[in-house]
N, C-alpha and C positions, 0 to 999 in steps of 0.2 A: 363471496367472490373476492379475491384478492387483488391487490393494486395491481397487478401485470395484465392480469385478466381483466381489470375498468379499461385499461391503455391500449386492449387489443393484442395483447403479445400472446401468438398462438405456437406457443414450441412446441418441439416435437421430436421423437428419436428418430435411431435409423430404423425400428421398425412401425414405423409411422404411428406410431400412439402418443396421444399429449403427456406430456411431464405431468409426475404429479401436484397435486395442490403444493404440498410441504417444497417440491424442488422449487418451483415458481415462486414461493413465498423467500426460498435460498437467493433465489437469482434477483429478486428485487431489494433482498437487503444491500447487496452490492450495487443496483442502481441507487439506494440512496448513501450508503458510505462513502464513494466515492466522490461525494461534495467536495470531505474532506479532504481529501487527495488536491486535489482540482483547484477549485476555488482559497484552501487556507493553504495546504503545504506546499503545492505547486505557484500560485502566483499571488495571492494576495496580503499573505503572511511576508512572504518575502520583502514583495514592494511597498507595502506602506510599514514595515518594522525599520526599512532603510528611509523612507521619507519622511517619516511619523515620531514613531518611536527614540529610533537610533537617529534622530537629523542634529543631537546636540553632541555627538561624539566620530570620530570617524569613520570613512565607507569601510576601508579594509580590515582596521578593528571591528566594528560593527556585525560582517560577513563572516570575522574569525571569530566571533561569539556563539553567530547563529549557528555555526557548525560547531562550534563544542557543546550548545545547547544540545541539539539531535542527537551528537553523541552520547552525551550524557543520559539521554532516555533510554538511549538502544540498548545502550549496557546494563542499563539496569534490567531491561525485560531479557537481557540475554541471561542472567541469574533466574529467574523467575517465571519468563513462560512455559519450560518443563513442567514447573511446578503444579502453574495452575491448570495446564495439561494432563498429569496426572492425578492433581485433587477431583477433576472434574470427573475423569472415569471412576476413581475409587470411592467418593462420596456419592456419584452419581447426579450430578448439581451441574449442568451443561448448561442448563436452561437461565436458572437463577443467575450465577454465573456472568451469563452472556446479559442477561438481563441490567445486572450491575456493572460492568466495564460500560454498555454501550450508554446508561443514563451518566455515568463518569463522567465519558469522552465528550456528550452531549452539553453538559454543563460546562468543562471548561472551554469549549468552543465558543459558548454563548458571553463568556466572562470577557474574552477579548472587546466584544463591543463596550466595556467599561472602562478600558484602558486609558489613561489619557495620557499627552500628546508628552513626549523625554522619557516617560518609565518603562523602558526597555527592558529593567531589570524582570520586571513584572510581565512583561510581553510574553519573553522567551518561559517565563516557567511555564504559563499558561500553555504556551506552544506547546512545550515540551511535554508535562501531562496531559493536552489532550492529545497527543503520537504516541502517547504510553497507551493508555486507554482505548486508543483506534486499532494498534495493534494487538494490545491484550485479547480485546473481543473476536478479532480476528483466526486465535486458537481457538477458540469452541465454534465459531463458523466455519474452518476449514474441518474440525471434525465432524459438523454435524452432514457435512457433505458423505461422508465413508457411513454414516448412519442411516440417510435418509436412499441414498440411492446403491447400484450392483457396479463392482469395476469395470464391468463393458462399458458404461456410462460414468466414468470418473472424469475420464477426460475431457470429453462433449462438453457436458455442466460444467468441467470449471470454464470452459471457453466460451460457453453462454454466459456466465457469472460473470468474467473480466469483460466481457464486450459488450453487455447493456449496460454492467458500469460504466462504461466510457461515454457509453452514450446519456447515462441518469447525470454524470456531473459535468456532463457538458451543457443539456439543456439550462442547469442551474447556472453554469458557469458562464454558458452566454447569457441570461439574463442579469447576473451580475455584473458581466459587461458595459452591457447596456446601462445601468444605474453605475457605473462610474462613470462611463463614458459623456453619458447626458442624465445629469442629478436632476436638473429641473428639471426634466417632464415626467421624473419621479414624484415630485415634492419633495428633494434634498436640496440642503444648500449649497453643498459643495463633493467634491469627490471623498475628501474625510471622510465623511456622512455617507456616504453609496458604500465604501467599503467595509465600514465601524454595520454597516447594516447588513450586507452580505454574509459577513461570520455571522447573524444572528438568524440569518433563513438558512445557513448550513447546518445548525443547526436546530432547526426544525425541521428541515427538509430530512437530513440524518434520522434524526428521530422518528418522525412517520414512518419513514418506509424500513423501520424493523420492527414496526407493529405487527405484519403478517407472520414472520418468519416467530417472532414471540410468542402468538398466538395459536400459529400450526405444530411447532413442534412440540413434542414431549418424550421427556425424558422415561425410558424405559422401566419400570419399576421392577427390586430385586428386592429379592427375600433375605439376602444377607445383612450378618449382625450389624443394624446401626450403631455407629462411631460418632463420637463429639468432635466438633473441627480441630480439636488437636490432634486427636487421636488422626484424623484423615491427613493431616498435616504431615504430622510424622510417618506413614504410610508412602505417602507421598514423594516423600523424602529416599524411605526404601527402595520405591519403585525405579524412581528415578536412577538410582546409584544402580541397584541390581541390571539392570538396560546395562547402562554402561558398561559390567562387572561381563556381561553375556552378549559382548558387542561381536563377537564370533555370528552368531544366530544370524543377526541383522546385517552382514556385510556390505552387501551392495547398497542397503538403507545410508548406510553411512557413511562409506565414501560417495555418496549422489550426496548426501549434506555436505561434504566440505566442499564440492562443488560447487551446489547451491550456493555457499556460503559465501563465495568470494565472486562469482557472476553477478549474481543477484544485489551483492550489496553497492558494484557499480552500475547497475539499473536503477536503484535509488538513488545513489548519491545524485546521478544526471537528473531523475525526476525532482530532488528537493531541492538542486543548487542552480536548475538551470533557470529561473527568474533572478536568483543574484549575480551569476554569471552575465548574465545577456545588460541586468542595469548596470553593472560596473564596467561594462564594455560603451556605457552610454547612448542608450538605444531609450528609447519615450517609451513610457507605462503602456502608453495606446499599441507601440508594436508586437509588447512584450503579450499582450493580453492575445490580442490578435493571431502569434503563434501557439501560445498553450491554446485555444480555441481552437486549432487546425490540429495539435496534437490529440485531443478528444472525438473529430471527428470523422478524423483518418481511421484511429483505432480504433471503430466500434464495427466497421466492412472488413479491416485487416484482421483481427481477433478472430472473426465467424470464418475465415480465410483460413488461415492458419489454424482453425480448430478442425477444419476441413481435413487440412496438410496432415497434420497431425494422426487424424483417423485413415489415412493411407499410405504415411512414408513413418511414421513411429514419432513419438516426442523427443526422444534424443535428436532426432534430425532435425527438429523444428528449435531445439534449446541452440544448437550446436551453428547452425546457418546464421540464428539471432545473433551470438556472438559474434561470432565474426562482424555482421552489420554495423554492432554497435562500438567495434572499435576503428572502422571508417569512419563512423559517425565521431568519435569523437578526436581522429586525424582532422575532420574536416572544421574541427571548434577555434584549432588553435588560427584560420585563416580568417575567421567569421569576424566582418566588421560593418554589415549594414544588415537590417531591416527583411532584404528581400532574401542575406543568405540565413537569417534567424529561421526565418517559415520553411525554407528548404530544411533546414535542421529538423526544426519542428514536427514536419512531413516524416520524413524520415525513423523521427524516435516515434511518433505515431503508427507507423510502419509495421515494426516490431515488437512494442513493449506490452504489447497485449499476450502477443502469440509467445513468449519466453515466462513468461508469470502463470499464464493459464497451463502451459505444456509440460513448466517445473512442478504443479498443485498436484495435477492430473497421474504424470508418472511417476510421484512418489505416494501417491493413497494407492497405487497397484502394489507397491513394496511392503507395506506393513499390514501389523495384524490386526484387526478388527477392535480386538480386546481391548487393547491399546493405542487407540485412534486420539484420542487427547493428548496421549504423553506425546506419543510421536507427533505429534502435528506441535506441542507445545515446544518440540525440539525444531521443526522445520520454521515454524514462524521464530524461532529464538535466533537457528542459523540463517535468516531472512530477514526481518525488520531489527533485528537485534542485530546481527552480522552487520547491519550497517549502519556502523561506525566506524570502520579503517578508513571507509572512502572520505566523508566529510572530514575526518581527522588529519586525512593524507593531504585533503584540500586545504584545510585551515593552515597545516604548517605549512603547505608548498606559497599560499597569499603571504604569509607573513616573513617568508626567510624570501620569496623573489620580487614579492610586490605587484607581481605583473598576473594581470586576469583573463589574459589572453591564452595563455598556459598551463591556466589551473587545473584543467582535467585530464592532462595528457600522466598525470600517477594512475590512474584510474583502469589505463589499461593493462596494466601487472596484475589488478584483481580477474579481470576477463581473461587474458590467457591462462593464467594458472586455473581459473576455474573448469577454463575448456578442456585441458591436460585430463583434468581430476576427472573430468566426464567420463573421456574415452575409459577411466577402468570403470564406471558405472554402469557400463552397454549389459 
């Protein structure tokens, strides 16, 4: 019996039959990946890399590192998750694969709790490969979605998937709270200590909960000629260039990616910059925590909402209303100066960030071909967590030529309109 199944979580389709083992074992990897989101990329990486860390060099230096850092991973997975997208269909190697990105990811999460207090240098690389690694694993999880389940059910599952995430690194993420908020009734001595300890139950919390999915899935076994990893390498290589060469075939696949490409990458940017946005606005650890906590728990009723929406007005509708939202949302950043209007924000990107992640997974595994579920998914997550890097990049130069952080995300909505644009020929 799997971890979803000890916890009580009884899903179920629309024709009222339980998910399988293997989907439940899916949906629970994302309750505990999502620590990382949560707890290191969303607020505690942020806040003590600027308290901690970064406290012997400037705030707005500091904030303009942490965003060349992110960029710097995303580009690089933007070379490279095709890749290992199509290594994984062609060797056949999902499993293993996924196996090694997530023990990566796990490890350098855990390394942060050795960090000590000025080596910031050493902070951000940690950062930065375990984002590399978070992401990597995340192409042969969104393929093994198109493996394990039928496209009537693409959608549903990813919107179960994003929405007990919210809710697995929320539960973490409030207890992490709580051990900053009050270290001694932990046994810590100080807040340092609650959060140098919280990277290290993210990862383990990360880690258990892709023991199921580890476990349950397997890789389909094929009679064709085994290849040495160069040879898969180079194959790899072909496949990828050939897609490109035969981008006719996949039309709509690929303008929905450049879409994707440029929506998507300001949904990140706001999910990784809005803890250094909100300190550099100077607002206390305590409020800042307190909001990302309301954005996990908002998302997890709004997510199963919109995956609702979604199975009776179409995904395009539900990508395309999010946008919009999300560029109110961030009309509404540049007036934000206390505490009560952060949680209103908060609220708000909680709202939607479920329902535009899970609705982009959903309607582009109906686009592609089966065969090819690695490559393409290595391309959707390349034009996705790779894709973002314009926006941190957008943000770091706009801090460093205005100085001003009140401001910072108002570049951010050129990437949302042009994505919306790019939508409408998607339909």
């Amino acid at each position: 019996m799997i971890i979803l199944t000890l916890l009580g979580i009884n899903l179920k389709t629309h024709s009222n039959k339980k998910f399988s083992t293997q989907v439940k074992a899916w949906i629970g990897y994302d309750f505990g990946n999502s620590a990382f989101v949560t707890t290191v990329a969303a607020a505690f990486f942020p806040l003590f890399y600027l308290d901690f860390w970064a406290a012997n060099i400037d705030k707005i230096d500091a904030a303009s590192y942490q965003s060349f850092a992110l960029a710097a991973s995303n580009i690089f997975l933007l070379f490279t998750a095709p890749l290992i997208g199509s290594f994984s269909d062609i060797s056949n190697s999902t499993k293993s694969l996924f196996k090694t990105f997530v023990l990566l990811g796990v490890i350098c999460v855990a390394m942060l709790f050795f960090i000590k207090s000025g080596s910031w240098m050493y902070a951000l690389i940690f950062y930065a490969l375990a984002n590399y690694f978070f992401s990597a694993s995340l192409v042969l999880y969104d393929k093994i979605l198109v493996l394990i389940s039928t496209p009537d059910l693409f959608s549903k599952i990813s919107g179960y998937g994003y929405a007990w995430g919210y809710l697995g690194g929320g539960i973490l993420f409030l207890v992490n709270a709580l051990m900053t908020l009050y270290p001694s009734s932990f046994g810590l001595e100080s807040q340092a200590d609650a959060i140098r300890w919280s990277f290290l139950s993210v990862s383990v919390w990360w880690g258990v909960f892709s023991i199921p999915l580890i476990l349950t899935f397997k890789d389909v076994k094929t009679e064709d000629r085994q290849l040495s990893y160069f040879e898969n390498f180079i194959e790899s290589f072909k496949s990828v260039f050939n897609t490109f060469k035969e981008i006719s075939k996949y039309k709509k696949a690929f303008i929905f990616l450049l879409a994707f490409f440029l929506y998507i990458d300001g949904v990140h940017t706001v999910m990784y910059l809005a803890s250094t946005f909100a300190k550099n606005l100077g607002l206390e650890n305590s409020a800042i925590i307190v909001g990302l906590l309301i954005v996990q728990f908002v998302a997890f009723p709004a997510t199963l909402m919109w995956s609702k929406i979604g199975e009776r007005s179409g995904d395009i509708f539900v990508i395309s209303f999010s946008i919009i939202l999300y560029i109110l949302i961030i009309l509404f950043t540049t007036r934000l100066s206390s505490a009560v209007e952060f949680y209103l924000m908060a609220a708000l990107v909680g709202s939607v960030q479920g329902g535009i992640q899970a609705s982009s997974r959903g309607y582009f595994a109906k686009l592609i071909p089966e065969e090819k579920a690695g490559e393409f998914f290595g391309l959707f997550n390349t034009f996705g967590k790779a894709g973002a890097f314009m926006g941190p990049l957008l943000v770091g130069f706009f801090l460093l030529y205005f100085q001003d952080t009140t401001m910072a995300l108002l570049p951010i909505i050129m990437l949302f309109i042009m994505g919306g644009l790019l939508l409408i020929k998607a339909r």
